[in-house]
C-alpha positions as CSV (number, residue, x, y, z in Angstrom):
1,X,199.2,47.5,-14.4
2,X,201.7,49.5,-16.0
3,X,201.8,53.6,-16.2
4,X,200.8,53.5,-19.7
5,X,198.0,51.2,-19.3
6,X,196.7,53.4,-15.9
7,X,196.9,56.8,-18.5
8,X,195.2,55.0,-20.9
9,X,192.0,53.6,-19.1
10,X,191.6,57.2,-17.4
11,X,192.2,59.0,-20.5
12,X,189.3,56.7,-22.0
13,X,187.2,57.5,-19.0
14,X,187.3,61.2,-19.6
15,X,186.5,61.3,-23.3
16,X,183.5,58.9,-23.1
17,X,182.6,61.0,-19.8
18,X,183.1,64.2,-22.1
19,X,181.0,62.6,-25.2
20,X,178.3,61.8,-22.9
21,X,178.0,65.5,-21.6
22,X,178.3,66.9,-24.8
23,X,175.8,64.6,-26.6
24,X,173.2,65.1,-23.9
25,X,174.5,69.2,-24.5
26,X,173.5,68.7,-27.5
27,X,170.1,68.0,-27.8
28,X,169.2,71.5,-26.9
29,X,166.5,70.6,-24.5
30,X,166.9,73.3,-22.0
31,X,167.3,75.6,-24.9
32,X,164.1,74.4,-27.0
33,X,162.0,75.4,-23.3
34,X,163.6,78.9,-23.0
35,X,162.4,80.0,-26.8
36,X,158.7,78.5,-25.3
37,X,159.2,80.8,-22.1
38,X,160.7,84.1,-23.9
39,X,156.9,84.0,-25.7
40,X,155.0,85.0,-22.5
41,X,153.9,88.2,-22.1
42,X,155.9,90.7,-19.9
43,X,159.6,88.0,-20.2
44,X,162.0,90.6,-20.8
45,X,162.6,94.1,-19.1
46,X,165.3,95.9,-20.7
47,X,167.7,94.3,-18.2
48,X,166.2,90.8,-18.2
49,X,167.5,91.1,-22.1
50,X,170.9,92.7,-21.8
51,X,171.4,89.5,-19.8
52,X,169.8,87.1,-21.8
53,X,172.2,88.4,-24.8
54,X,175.1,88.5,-22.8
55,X,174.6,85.0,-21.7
56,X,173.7,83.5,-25.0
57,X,176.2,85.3,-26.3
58,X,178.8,83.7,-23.6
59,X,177.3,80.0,-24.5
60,X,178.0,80.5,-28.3
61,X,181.3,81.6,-27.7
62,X,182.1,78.9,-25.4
63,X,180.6,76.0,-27.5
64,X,182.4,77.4,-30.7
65,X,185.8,76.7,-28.8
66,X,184.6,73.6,-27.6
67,X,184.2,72.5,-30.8
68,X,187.6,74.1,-32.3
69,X,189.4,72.6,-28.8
70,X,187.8,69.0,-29.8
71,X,189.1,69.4,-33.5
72,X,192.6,70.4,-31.8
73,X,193.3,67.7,-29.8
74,X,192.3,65.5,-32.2
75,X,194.6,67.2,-34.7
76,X,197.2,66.9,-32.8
77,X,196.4,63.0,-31.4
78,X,196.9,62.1,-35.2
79,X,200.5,63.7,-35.2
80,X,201.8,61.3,-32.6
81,X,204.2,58.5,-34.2
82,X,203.8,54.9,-32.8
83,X,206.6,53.5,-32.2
84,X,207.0,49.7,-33.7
């Protein structure tokens, strides 16, 4: 198997990999419990929530350039000319 066939299987391997992850991401499971949790009595000193903000805070900036990376890449996969 040829170079370009070998970049193109792995490259296909890391995007489904990366779908997968971001699709089960994306149900928001792990989320969902926390807002259950957050409702007992007594969750949230004053520092338990300057962390919780931070790190919510952290996530939404992190899956906002996920999502701008993604839209990126793909921008830029639709400049490349095939050669014929």
């Amino acid at each position: 198997m040829d170079d370009h066939s070998n970049h193109i299987r792995d490259l296909e391997k890391k995007i489904s990999a990366l779908s997968d992850a971001l699709a089960h991401l994306g149900k928001g499971t792990t989320l969902h419990e926390l807002l259950r949790i957050l409702r007992f009595p007594g969750y949230t000193t004053p520092a338990e929530f300057t962390f919780n903000v931070a790190i919510l805070d952290t996530m939404l900036v992190q899956a906002n350039a996920l999502e701008k990376l993604g839209q990126d890449l793909l921008a830029g996969a639709k400049q490349v000319v095939t050669k014929q």
